[in-house]
One Martini backbone bead per residue (centre of mass of N, CA, C, O) as a GRO file, in nm:
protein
  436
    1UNK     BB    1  12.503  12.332   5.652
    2UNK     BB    2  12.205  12.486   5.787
    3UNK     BB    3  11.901  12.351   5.914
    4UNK     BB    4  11.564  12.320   5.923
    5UNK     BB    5  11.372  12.032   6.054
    6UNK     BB    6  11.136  11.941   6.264
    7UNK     BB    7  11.255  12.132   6.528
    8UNK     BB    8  11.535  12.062   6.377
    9UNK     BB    9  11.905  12.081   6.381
   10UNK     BB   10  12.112  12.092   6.108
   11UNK     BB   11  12.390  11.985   6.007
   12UNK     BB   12  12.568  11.989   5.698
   13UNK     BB   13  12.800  11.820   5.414
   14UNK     BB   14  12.777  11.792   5.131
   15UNK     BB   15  13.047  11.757   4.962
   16UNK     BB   16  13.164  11.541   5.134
   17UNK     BB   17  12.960  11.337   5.116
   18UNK     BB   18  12.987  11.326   4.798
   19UNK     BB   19  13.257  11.200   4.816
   20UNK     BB   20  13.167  10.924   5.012
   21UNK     BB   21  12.955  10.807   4.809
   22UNK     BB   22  13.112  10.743   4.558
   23UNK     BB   23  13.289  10.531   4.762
   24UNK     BB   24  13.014  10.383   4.857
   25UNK     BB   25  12.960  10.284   4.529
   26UNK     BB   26  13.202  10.151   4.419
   27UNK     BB   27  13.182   9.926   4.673
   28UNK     BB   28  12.942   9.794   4.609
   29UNK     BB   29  12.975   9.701   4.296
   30UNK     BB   30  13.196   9.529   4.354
   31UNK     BB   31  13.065   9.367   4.609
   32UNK     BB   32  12.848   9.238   4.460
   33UNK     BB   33  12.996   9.072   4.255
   34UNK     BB   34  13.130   8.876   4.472
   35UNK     BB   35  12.819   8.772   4.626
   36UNK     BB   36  12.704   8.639   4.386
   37UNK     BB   37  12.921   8.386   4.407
   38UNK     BB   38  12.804   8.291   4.685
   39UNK     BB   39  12.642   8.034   4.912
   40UNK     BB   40  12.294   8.058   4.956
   41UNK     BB   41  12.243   7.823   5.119
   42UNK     BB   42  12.461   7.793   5.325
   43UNK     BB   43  12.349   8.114   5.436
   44UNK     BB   44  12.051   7.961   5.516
   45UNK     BB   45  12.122   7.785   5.726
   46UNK     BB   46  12.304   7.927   5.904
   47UNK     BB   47  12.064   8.064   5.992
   48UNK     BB   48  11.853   7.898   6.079
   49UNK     BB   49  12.045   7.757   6.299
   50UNK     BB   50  11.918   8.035   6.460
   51UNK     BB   51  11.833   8.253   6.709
   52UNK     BB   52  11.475   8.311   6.602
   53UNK     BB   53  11.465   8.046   6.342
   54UNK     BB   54  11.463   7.755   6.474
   55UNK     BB   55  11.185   7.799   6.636
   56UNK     BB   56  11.020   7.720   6.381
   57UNK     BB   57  10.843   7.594   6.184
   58UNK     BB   58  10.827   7.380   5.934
   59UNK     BB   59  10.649   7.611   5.753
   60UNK     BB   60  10.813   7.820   5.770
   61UNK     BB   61  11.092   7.700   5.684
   62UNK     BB   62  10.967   7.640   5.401
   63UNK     BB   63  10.898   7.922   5.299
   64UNK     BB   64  11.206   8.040   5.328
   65UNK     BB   65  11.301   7.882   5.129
   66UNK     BB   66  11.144   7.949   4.886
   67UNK     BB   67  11.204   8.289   4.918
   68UNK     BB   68  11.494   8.256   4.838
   69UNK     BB   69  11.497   8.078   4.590
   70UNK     BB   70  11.340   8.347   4.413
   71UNK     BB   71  11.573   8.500   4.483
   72UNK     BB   72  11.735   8.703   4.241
   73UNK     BB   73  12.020   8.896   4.179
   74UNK     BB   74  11.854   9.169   4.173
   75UNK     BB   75  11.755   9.114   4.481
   76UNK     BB   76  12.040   9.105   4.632
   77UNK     BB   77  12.179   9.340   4.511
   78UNK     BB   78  11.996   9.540   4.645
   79UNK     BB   79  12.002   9.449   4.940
   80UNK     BB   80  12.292   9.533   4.959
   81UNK     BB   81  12.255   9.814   4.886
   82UNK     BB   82  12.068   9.900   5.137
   83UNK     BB   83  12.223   9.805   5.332
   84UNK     BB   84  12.543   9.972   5.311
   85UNK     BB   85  12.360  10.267   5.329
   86UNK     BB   86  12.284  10.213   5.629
   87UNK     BB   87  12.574  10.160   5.715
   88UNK     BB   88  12.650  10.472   5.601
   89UNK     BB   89  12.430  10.655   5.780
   90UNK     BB   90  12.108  10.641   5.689
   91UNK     BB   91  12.161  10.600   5.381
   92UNK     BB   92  12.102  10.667   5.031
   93UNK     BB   93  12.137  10.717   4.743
   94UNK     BB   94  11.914  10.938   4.671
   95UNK     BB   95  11.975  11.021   5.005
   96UNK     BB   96  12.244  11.102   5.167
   97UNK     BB   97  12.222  11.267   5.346
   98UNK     BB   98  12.362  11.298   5.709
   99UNK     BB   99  12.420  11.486   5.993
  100UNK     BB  100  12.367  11.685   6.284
  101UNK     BB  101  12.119  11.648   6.556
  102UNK     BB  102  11.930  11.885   6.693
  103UNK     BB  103  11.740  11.904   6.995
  104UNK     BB  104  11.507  12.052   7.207
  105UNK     BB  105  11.409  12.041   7.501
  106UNK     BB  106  11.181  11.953   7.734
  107UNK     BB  107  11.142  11.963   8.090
  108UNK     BB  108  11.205  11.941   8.407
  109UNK     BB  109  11.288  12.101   8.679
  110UNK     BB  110  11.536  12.143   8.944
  111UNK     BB  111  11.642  12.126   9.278
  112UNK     BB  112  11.875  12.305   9.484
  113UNK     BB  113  11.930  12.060   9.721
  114UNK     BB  114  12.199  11.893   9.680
  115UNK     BB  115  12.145  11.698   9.498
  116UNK     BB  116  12.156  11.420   9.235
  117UNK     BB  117  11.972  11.364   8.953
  118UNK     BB  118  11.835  11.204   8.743
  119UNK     BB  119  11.712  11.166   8.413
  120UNK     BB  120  11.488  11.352   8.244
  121UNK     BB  121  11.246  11.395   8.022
  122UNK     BB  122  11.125  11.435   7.708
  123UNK     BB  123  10.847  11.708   7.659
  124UNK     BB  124  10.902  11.810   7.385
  125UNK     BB  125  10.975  12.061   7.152
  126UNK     BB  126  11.112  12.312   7.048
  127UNK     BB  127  11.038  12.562   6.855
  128UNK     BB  128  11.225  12.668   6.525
  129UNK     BB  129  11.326  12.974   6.377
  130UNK     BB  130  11.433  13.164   6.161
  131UNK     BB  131  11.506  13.482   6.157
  132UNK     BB  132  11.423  13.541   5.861
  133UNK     BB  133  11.127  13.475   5.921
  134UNK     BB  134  11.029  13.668   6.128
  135UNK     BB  135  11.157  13.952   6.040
  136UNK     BB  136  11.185  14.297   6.141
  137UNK     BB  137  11.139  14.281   6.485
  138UNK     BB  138  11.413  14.185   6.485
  139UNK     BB  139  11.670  14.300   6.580
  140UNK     BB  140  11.984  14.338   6.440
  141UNK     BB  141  12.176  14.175   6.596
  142UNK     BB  142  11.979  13.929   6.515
  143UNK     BB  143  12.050  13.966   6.175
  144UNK     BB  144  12.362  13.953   6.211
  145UNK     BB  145  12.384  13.663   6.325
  146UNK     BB  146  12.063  13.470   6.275
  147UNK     BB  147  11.990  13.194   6.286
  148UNK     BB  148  11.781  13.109   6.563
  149UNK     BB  149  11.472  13.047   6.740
  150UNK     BB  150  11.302  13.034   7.046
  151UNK     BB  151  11.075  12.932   7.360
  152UNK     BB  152  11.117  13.038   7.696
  153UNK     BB  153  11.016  13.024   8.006
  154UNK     BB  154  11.061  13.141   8.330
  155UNK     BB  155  11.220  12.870   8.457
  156UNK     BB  156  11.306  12.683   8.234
  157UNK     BB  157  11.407  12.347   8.099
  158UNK     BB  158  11.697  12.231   7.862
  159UNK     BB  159  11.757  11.937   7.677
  160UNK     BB  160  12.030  11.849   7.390
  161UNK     BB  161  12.009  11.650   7.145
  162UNK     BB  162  12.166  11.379   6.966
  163UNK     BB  163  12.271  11.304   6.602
  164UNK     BB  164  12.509  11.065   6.447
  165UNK     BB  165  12.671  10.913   6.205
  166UNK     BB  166  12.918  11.037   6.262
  167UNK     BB  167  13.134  11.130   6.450
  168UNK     BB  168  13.189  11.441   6.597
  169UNK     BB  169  13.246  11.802   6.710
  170UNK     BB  170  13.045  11.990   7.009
  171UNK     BB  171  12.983  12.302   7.070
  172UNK     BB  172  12.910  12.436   7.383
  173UNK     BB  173  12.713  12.734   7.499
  174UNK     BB  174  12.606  12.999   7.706
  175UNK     BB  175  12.710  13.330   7.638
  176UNK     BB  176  12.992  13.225   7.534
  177UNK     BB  177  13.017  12.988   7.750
  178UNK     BB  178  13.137  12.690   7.832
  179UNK     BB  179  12.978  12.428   7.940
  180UNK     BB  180  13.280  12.251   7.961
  181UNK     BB  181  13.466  12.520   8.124
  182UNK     BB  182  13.354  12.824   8.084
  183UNK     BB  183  13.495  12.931   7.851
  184UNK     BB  184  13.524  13.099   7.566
  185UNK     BB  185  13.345  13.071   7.287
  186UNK     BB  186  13.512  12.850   7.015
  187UNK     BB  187  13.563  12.664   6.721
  188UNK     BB  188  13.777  12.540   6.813
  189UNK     BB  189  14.004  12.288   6.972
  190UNK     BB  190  14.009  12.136   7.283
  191UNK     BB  191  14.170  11.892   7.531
  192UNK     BB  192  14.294  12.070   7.789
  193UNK     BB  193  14.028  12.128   7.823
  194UNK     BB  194  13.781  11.966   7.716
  195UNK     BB  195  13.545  12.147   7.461
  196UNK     BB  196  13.361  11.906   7.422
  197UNK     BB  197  13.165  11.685   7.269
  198UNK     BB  198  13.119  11.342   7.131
  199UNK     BB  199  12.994  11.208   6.826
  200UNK     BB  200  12.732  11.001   6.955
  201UNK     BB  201  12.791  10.900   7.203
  202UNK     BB  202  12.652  11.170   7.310
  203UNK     BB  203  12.325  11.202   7.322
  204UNK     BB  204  12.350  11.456   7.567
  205UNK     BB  205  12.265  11.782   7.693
  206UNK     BB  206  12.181  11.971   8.049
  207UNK     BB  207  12.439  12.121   8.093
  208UNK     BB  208  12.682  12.204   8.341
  209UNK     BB  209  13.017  12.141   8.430
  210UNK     BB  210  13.095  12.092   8.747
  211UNK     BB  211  13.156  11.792   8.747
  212UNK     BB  212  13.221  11.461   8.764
  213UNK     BB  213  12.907  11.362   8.657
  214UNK     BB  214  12.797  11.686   8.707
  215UNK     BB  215  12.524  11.882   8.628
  216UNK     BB  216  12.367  12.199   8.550
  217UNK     BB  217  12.131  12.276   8.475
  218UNK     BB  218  11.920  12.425   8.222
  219UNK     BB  219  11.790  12.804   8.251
  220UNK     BB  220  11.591  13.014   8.184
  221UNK     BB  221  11.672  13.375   8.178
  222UNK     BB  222  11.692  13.698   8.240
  223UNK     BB  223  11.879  13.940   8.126
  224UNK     BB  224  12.033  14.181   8.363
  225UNK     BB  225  12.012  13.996   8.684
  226UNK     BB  226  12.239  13.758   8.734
  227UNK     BB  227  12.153  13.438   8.644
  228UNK     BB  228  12.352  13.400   8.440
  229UNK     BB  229  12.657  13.229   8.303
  230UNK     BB  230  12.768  13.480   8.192
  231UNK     BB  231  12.733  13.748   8.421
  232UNK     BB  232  12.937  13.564   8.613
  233UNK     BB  233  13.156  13.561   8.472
  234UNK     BB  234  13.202  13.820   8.295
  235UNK     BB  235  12.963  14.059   8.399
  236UNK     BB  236  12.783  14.059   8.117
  237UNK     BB  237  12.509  14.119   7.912
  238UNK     BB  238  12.555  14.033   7.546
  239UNK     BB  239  12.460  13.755   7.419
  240UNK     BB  240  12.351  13.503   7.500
  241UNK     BB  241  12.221  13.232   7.465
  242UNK     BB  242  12.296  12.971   7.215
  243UNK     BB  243  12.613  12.808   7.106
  244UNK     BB  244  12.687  12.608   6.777
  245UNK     BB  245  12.961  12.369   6.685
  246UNK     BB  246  13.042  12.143   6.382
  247UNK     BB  247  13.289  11.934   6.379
  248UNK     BB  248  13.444  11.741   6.154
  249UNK     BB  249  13.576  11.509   5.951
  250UNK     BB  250  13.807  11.385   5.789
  251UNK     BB  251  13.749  11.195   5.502
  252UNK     BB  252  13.970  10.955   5.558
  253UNK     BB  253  13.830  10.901   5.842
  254UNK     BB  254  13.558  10.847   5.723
  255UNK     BB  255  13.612  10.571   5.548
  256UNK     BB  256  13.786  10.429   5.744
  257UNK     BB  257  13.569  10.373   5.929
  258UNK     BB  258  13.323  10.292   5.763
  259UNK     BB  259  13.444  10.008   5.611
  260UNK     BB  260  13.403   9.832   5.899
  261UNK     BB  261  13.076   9.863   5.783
  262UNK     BB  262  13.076   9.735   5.500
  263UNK     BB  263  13.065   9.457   5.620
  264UNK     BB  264  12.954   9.179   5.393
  265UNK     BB  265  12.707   8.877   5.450
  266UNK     BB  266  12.477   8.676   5.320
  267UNK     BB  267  12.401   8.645   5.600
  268UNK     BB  268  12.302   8.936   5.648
  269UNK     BB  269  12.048   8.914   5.419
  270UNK     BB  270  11.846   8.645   5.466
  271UNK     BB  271  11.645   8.833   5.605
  272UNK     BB  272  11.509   8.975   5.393
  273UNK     BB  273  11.345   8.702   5.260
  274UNK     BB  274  11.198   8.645   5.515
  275UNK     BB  275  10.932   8.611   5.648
  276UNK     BB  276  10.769   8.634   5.931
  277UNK     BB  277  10.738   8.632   6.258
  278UNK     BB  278  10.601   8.503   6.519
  279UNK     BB  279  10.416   8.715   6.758
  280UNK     BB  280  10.566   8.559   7.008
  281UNK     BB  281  10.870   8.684   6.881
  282UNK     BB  282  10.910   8.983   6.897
  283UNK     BB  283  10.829   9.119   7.139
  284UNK     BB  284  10.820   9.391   7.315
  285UNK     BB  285  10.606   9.672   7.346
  286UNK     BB  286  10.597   9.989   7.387
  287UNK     BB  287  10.495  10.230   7.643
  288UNK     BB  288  10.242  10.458   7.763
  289UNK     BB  289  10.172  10.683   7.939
  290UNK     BB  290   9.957  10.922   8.044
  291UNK     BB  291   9.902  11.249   7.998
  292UNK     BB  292   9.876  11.552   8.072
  293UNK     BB  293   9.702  11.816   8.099
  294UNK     BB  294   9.663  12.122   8.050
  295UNK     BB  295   9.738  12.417   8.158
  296UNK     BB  296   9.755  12.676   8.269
  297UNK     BB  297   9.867  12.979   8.299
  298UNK     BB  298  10.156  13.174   8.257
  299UNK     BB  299  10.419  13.332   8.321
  300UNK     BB  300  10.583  13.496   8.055
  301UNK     BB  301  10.813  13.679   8.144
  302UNK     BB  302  11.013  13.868   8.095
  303UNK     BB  303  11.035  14.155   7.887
  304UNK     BB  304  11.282  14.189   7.730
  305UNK     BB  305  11.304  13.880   7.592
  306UNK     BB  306  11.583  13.807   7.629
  307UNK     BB  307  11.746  13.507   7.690
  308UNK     BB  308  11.944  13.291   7.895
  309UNK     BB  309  12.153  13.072   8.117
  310UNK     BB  310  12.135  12.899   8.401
  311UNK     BB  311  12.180  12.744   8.718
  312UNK     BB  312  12.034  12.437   8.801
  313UNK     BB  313  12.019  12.182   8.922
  314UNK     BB  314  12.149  11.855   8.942
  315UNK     BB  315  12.318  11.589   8.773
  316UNK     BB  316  12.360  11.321   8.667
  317UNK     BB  317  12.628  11.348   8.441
  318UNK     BB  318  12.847  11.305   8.108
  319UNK     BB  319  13.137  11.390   7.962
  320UNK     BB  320  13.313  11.259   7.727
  321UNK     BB  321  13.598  11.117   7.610
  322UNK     BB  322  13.797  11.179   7.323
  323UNK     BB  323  14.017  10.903   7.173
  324UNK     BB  324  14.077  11.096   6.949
  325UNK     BB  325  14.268  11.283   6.763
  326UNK     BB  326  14.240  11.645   6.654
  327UNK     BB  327  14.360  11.565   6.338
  328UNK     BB  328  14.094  11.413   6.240
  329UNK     BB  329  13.966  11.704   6.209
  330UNK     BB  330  13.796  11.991   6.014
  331UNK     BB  331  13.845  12.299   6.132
  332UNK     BB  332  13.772  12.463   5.818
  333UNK     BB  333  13.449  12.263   5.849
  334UNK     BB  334  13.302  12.439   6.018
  335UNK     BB  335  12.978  12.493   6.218
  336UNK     BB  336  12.787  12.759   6.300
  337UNK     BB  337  12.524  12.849   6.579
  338UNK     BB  338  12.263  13.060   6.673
  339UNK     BB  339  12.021  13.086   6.997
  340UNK     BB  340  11.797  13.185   7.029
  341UNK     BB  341  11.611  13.318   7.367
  342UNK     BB  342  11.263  13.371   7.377
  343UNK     BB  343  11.025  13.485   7.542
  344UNK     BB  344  10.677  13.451   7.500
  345UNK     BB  345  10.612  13.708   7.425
  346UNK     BB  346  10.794  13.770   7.231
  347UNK     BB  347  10.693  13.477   7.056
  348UNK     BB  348  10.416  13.698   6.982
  349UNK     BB  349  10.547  13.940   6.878
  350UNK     BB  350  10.728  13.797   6.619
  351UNK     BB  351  10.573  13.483   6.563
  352UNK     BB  352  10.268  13.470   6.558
  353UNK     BB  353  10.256  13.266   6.843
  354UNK     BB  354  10.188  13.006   7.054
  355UNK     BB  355  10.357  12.898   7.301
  356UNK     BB  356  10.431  12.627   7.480
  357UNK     BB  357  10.310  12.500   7.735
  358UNK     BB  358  10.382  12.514   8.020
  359UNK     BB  359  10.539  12.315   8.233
  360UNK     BB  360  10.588  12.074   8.439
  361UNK     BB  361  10.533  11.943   8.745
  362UNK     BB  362  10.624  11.772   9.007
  363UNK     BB  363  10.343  11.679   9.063
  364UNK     BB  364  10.246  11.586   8.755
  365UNK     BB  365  10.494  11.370   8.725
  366UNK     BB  366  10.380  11.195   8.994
  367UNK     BB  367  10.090  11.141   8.859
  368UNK     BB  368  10.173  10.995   8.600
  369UNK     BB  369  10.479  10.849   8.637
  370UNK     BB  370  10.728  10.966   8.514
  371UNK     BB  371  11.060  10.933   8.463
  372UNK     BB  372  11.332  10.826   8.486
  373UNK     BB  373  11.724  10.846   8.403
  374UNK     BB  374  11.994  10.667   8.305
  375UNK     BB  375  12.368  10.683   8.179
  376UNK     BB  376  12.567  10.427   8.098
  377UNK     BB  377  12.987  10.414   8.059
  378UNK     BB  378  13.200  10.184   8.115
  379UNK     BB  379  13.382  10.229   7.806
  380UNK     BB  380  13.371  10.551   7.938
  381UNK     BB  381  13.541  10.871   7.988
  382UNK     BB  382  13.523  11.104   8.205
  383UNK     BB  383  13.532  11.413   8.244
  384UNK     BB  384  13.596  11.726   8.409
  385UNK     BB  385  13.542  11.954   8.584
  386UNK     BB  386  13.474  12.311   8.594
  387UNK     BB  387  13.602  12.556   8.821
  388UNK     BB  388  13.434  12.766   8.673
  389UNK     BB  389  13.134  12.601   8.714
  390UNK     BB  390  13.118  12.552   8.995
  391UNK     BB  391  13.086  12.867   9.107
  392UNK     BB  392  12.792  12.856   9.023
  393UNK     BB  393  12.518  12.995   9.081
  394UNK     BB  394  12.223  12.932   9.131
  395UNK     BB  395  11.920  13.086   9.011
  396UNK     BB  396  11.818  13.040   9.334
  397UNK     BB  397  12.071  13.155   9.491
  398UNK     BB  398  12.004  13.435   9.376
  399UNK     BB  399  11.743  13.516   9.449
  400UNK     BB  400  11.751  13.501   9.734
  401UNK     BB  401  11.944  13.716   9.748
  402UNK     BB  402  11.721  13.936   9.662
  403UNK     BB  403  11.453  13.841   9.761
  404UNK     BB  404  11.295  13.736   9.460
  405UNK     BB  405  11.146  13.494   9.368
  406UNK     BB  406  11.062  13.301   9.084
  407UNK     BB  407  10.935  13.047   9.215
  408UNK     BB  408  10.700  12.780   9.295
  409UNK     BB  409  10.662  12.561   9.538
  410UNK     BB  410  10.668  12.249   9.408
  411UNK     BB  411  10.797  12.024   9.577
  412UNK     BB  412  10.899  11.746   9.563
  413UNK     BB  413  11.041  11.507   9.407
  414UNK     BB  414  10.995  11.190   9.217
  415UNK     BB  415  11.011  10.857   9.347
  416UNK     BB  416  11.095  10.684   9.097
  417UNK     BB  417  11.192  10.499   8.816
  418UNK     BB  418  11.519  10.418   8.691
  419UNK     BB  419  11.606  10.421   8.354
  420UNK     BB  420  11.818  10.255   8.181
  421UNK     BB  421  12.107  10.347   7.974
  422UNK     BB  422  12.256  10.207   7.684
  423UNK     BB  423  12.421   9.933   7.567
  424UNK     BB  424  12.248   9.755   7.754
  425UNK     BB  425  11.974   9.844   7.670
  426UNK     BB  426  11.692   9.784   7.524
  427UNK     BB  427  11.584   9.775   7.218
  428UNK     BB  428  11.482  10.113   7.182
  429UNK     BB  429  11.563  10.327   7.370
  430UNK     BB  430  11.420  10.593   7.512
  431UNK     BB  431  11.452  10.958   7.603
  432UNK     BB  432  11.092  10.975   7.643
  433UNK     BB  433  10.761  11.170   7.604
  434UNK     BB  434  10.460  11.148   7.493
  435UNK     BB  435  10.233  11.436   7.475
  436UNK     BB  436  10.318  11.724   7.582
   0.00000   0.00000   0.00000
């Protein structure tokens, strides 16, 4: 099941998921039964003295330790069973669903210098309608097609932003090439070349795959002038968009690995029952820049209406490489998704709605000091880059030939401080910014 929801598209498989829910209704029952007969005192003890619970007062101490001993069998059993739900992918008994979600960012655009850059954050989401909703304005082909519709201004940059309870496989095109090997875009899996993303590892995906660790940015352009990434492949302007598939994990893979997260012990709940920490031990608080104040108006865009992606400038990152076997999967209950991209003119003509404002330009981003961003995993293995997208001309080389510029130069790109993001990363850390 596909859905639309605050902006975000969710893959989503309920009848699986029902079957799974069963299973840890079931796992929760035996195992609560069993935890409430385990000592109480002793796994009370054993958290006071960890730290940061061991540095309060004794004041807090005394407190901590009465209300625990106030919390009775039913309010034990309630906490584990909210616990081993959220460990279950962040669902409830009430509200188990929950899917494999994607986000479209707006983001800077980047040059085609030669360099290769951190990674800009996202500076919030495009807005998403279901093509059923548009109405009759939209041609035949994309009733027929269906999917969702997005908005992206003329040489505008977008990254993919993703999350998942479970492992899962996302394959993702752009005209039908594959981002990650260059080839025709199919819903089953190859492992030689990896043609696939592999969910949660992969965080995000801003362009294709170039070469190992460097990606080619996503740059949405008119079809039909050759700057896009299906008509330099294949020669042709007819898909156009971007094409999205979600392969599941087989039921069993998916309880097994489950299973897991499910091991739970008295020390794990007694932070429930404790009292608030002190102010000075909570941690910093996230931070937020100043954004842009609202940009003049800019050009539409091709009058067309439907647009492609293109490759524009250089950027570190990898896709990681999938250490499951593909018998994992279950190619049968994969779910796909067609997204429209229409010029900003036609998503006024038919969304009867103005597109998010213009893009924040290089000047702009260094005026407000937005970051840069790295994500390193030395855990996980990059695939290879696809020589069928090395071959690709960027957007800016491709106007360059024609003579024909389509971007106003926007000078040199801003040298801050680069936010790293990984498994050693502070504690909630985002690649994004608030209020664009």
């Amino acid at each position: 099941m596909i859905t639309v929801s605050a902006d975000r598209l969710i893959f989503s498989f309920p009848e699986r998921d029902a079957r799974l829910d069963a299973r840890v209704a079931a796992f929760i029952e035996a195992g609560a039964a069993a935890m409430l007969k385990e000592d109480r005192g002793a796994a009370l003890d054993a958290v006071l003295a960890r730290h940061p619970w061991a540095g309060q007062t004794a004041a807090w101490q005394q407190q901590a330790r009465a209300q625990v001993a106030r919390a009775d069998d039913a309010k034990w059993a309630a906490a584990y069973e909210a616990l081993l739900w959220s460990r279950a992918g962040g669902r409830t008994a009430q509200r188990p669903q929950h899917g494999v979600t994607i986000s479209f960012m707006r983001t800077l655009r980047l040059p085609d210098d030669g360099k290769a850059y951190p990674l800009p954050p996202g500076l919030g989401c495009f807005p998403l309608r279901r093509i059923e909703d548009l109405g009759a304005a939209t041609p035949p082909s994309w009733q027929r097609r269906g999917g969702v519709a997005l908005p992206m201004y003329q040489g505008e940059a977008m990254w993919l932003a993703f999350s998942a309870p479970f492992a899962a496989a996302l394959k993702i095109a752009a005209g039908g090439v594959n981002a990650a090997t260059g080839e025709p875009f199919e819903v089953g899996l190859k492992r030689d070349p990896q043609d696939y993303v592999v969910l949660p590892q992969q965080p995000w995906l801003d362009g294709f795959c170039v070469e190992k660790g460097v990606v080619r940015q996503f740059v949405a352009m008119p079809l039909g002038q050759g700057y896009s990434a299906e008509e330099q492949i294949t020669g042709e302007a007819r898909t156009g968009g971007v094409q999205l598939a979600v392969v599941p994990l087989k039921d069993e893979v998916r309880w097994r690995e489950l299973q897991g997260r499910l091991r739970c012990t008295l020390e794990d709940l007694v932070p429930t029952f404790l009292p608030p920490l002190a102010p000075d031990r909570l941690g910093p608080r996230a931070a937020h820049a100043p954004m842009p104040p609202p940009m003049a108006a800019a050009p539409a865009g091709a009058a067309g209406g439907a647009m492609g992606l293109g490759a524009g400038g250089r950027m570190k990152q990898s896709i990681f490489h999938d250490p499951r076997p593909l018998d994992d999967y279950d190619l049968e209950g994969a779910e796909a998704c067609f997204l429209h991209v229409l010029n900003s003119a036609m998503w006024r003509a038919i969304a009867h709605e103005a597109p998010p404002q213009p893009p924040v330009t290089a000047e702009e981003y260094s005026r407000h000091g937005l970051p840069w961003f790295d994500y390193y995993r030395d855990d996980l293995q990059a695939i290879r880059g696809s020589g069928i997208l090395a071959k690709l001309k960027s957007v800016f080389a491709v106007a360059a030939e024609k003579e024909a510029p389509v971007f106003q130069d926007e000078g040199p790109m801003p040298a801050l401080e680069v936010v790293h993001l990984g498994p050693s990363a502070p504690p909630n850390s985002v690649r994004g910014w608030r209020g664009v």
